[in-house]
N, C-alpha and C positions, 0 to 999 in steps of 0.2 A: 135610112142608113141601117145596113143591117150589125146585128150587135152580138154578145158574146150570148149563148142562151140563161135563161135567168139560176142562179145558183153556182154556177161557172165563172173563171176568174182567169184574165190572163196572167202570168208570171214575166214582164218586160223584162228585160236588160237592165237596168236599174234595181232590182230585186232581185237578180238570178244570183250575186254573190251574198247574199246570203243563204241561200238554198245551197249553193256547191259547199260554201262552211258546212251548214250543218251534213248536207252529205258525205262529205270526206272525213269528220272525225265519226258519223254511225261505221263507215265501210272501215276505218282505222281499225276500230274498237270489236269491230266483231270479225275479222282480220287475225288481231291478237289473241280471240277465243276460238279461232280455227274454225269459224264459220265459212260456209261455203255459198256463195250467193246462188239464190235460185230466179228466173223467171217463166211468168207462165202468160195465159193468152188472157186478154181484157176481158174477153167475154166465154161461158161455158156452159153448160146444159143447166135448163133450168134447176131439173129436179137436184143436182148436186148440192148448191143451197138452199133447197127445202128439205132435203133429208139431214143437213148435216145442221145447220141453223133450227133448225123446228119451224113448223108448220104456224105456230101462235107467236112466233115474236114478231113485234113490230116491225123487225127487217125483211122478214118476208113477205110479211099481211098485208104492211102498208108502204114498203119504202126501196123494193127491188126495180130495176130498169129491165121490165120485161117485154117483149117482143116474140114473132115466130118470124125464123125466116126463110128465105124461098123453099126450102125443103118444108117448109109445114113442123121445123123441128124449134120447140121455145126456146131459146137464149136468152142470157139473164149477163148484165153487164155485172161486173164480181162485184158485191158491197164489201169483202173480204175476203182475207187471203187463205187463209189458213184449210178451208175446205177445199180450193184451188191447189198445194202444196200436194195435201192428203192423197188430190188425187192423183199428180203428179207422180208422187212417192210409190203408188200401189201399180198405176198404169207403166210404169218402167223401172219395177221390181228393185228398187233402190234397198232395201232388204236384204235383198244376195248378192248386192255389191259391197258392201257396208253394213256391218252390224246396228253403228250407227251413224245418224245423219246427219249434222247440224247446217241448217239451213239460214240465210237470210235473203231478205229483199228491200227493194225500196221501187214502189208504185202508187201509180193510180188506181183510186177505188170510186164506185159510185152507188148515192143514193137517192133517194126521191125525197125531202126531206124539208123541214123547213129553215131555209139556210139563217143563220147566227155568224158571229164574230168570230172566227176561227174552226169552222165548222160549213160546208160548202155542199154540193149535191156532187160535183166533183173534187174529191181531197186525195190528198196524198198519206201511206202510211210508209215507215220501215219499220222491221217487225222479224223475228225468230221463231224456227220453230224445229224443236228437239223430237225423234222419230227412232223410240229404237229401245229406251230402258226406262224402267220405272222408278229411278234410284232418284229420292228427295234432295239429294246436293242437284239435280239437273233445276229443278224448282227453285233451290236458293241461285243459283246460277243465274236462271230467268231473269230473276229480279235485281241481281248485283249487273247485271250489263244493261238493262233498261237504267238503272239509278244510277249507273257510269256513264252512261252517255250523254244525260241532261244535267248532271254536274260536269260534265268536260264542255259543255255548249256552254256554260254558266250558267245554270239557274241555281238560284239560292232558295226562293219558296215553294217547294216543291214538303209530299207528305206521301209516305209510300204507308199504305194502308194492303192489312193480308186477314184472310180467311181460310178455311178448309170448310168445302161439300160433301168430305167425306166419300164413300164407295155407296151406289145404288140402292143395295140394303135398307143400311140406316138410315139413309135419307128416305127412302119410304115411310118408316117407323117414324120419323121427324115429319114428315109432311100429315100423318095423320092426327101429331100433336097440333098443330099450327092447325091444320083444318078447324079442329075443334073450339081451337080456342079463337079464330076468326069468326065462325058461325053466329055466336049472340050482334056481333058488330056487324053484319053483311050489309044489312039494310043503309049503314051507317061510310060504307066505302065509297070510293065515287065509280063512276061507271063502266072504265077502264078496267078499277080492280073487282067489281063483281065479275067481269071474264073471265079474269085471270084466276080467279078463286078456283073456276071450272076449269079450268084450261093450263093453266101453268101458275101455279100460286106464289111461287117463289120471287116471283116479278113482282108482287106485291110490294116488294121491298124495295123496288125500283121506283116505286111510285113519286111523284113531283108534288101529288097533292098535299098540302097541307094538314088535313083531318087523317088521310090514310097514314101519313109520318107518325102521328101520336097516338094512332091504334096499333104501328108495327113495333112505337116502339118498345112495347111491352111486352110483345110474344115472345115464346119460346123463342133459345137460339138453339140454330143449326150447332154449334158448336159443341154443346151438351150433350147431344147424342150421338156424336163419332163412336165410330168403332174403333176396337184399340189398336192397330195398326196406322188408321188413319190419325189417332192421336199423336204415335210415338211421331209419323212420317212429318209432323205438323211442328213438332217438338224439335226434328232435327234441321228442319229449314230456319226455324227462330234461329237458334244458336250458331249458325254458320251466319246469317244475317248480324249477329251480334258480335261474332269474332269477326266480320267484314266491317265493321262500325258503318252497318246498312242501318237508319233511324227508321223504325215502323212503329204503328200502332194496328192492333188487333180490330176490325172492325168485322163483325158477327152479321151485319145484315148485306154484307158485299156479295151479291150473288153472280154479278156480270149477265149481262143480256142476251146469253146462249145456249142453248139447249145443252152443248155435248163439253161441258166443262165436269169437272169430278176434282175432290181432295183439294189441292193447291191453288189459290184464286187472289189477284191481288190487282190492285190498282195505285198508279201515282200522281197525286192531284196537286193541282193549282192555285196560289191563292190570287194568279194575276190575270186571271180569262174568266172571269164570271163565273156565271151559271152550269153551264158546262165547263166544269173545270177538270177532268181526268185527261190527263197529259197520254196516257198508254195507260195499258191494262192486259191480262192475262188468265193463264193459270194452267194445269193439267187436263188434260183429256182425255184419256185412259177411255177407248174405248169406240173412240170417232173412225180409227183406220176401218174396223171389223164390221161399225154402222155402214161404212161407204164401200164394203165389197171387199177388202184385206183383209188378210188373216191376224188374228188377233195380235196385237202389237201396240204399245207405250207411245203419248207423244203428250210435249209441254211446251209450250211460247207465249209469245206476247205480238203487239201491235201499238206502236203510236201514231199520235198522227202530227203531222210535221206543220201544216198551218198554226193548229195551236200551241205549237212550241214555239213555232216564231213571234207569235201573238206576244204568248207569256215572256220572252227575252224583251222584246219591245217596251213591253211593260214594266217588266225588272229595269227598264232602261239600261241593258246590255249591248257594250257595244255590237256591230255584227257589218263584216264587209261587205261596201256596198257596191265598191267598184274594183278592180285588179287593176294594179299601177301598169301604165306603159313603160317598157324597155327605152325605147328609141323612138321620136317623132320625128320623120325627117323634112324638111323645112328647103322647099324648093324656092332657091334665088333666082335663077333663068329660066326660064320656062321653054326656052330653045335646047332643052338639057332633058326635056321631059323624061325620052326611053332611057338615058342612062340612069337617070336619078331612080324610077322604077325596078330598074336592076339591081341597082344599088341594093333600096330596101329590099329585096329578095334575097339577096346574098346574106344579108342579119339573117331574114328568116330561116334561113337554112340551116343556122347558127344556132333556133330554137329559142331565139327573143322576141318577143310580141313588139312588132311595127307598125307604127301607122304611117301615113303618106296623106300628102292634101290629094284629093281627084277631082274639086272643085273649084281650079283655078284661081284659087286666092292669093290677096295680098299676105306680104312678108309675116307682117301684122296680127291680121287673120288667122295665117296657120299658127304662129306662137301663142296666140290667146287659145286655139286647138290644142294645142300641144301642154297646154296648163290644163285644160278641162280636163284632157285626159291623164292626166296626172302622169304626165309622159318623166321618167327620170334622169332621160338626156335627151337634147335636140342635136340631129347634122344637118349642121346646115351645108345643101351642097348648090355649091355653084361661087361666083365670084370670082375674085381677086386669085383665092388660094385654088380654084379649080383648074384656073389657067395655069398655076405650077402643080397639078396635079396632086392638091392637097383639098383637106374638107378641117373645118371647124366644129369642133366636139362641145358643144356647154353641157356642165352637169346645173342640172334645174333647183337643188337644193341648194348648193352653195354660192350660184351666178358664175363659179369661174369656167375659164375657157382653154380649148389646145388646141392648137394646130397639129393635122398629123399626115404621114403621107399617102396620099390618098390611093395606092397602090397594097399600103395596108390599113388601110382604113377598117376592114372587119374586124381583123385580130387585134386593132387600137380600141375600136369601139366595147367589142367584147373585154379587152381587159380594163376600161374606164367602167363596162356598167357592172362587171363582176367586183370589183374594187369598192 
């Protein structure tokens, strides 16, 4: 039997209302902040995520869906969005249309990876991303609609944790303290962060290991060496976050897992998803349009990913719909009635109420036990006694009671018992 590939998940019918939930209050909510939805293509030129991601992180090194195809040209399935957006934005000069651009989405992404509890090889994100100024209220912004969105879904354990990387520069000057003071310990990291030492050091901080946790956690912080712009800039996010009664804590070793992040950096974690617990994460980038071929220009977003929010609701034991109630289930008595009664239900739907119909020759019985499943909130029953006076019988499913109406206006009866 062949089966889903391994890491992949289907999404049934039975779960898809919880996915439209959480989709319809992210599309509300960023709706309200005058975002503009974007979509781009699943798959894009390799080198776009290795220039824009770095060449040493794990999403490139070990975890893209890379391929060449018939042209001999690499394609890489998107692991993320945001360098897909970038280049959206440059390749059809959204610039000189719009000073600025506020962007959102909600897609599929892929990785090569080793699948976890909310966490897939194929997952879904929705995600923002701001294209255009460099002004620190767009950063506090970031983060008040990511931490609006997971309190409007319900989550209640949720921890928005914020940092600053500061501008190029000083992070230079910072990465040669940290060098140093990594060096006595190198022998003492484990194999992972002796790479990284060479290669991208900051990821150190990323590390899972154990022993590497209690060598980082005594180094230098990034945060001691900002430059003073990128302090005030750091300063002005706190205090908009504080008059939003947005709850943070400062955490100094949060560097996020991508090359072309700068200043503003934050993530919102989980106390109900384990080990991977970062619900979304973000920060500013100041500097990724001009890497990918644009002229130098401002951009800040974010990304969540949607399985482990639903994870984390599940676990909050939050409720979350599972199914959309039925309008009308109509309940065929003759079956010598079939074309009419077909009409019938067509005429609801034209009406823009969700009908169901038996099409499997059922008893009376049968379809009414149907018509419970589907949490139908009136049955017509047509045929009978009343049919032959050109009438149908209305039950509302909550209260057991019933009406006779005439069957001539049977739609605008129906329609005004299920509006009622």
């Amino acid at each position: 039997m062949l089966k889903s590939i391994y890491g992949t998940k289907d999404i049934l019918p039975k779960d898809i209302g919880k996915w439209n939930h959480v989709e319809t209050i992210v599309k509300n909510i960023f709706t309200a902040f005058n975002y503009k939805e974007i979509r781009t293509p699943l798959f894009e030129e390799t080198a776009l995520f290795s220039r824009s991601i770095g060449e040493e992180t794990d999403i490139v090194s070990k975890e893209m869906y890379t391929f060449f195809d018939r042209s001999e040209t690499s394609v890489t399935l998107r692991p993320e969005m945001t360098a897909s957006v970038v280049r959206a934005f440059i390749e059809h000069s959204l610039a000189t249309q719009f000073s600025l651009n506020k962007l959102f989405y909600i897609a599929p992404m892929f990785r090569q990876e080793r699948p976890q509890a909310g966490r897939l090889r194929q997952f879904h994100q929705f995600g923002a991303e701001v294209l255009g100024s460099a002004s620190p209220v767009l950063d506090a912004e970031i983060i008040i609609l990511a931490f609006t969105i997971l309190k409007s879904l319900g989550l209640k354990d949720i921890t928005v944790k914020i940092n600053s990387l500061g501008i190029a520069s000083s992070r230079k000057t910072y990465l040669e303290v940290l060098k140093k003071y990594l060096e006595p310990h190198l022998n003492e990291l484990s194999e992972e962060s002796k790479k990284r030492f060479e290669k991208n050091i900051l990821r150190i901080f990323d590390s899972k290991s154990e022993n590497d946790i209690l060598i980082m956690h005594d180094a230098p912080k990034l945060i001691d060496y900002l430059d003073e712009a990128s302090k005030d800039e750091f300063e002005t996010v706190q205090n908009i976050l504080q008059k939003e009664h947005i709850p943070f804590v400062i955490d100094s070793s949060l560097v996020r897992g991508l090359d072309y992040y700068s200043k503003t950096t934050f993530e919102i974690v989980s106390g109900k998803v384990g080990a991977q617990s970062a619900l979304c994460g973000g920060g500013r980038y100041d500097g990724l349009i001009e890497l990918l071929g644009g002229a130098p220009n401002y951009g800040v977003g974010f990304a969540a990913g949607i399985e482990r929010i639903i994870l984390a609701l599940q676990n909050e034991e939050t409720a979350l719909p599972e199914i959309t109630p039925l309008d009308v289930y109509v309940v065929l008595l003759n079956k010598d009635l079939l074309n009419e009664y077909y009409l019938f239900a067509n005429t609801l739907r034209k009406k823009h109420f969700k009908v169901e119909i038996d099409y499997l020759s059922r008893s009376v019985k049968a379809q009414m036990r149907e018509a419970n499943k589907l949490q139908a909130k009136y049955v017509a029953l047509f045929g009978g006694e009343e049919f032959s006076e050109n009438k149908i019988v209305i039950k509302n499913m909550t209260t057991s009671s019933q009406q006779v109406v005439p069957l001539e206006k049977a739609g605008e009866e129906i329609l005004l018992s299920v509006g009622g």
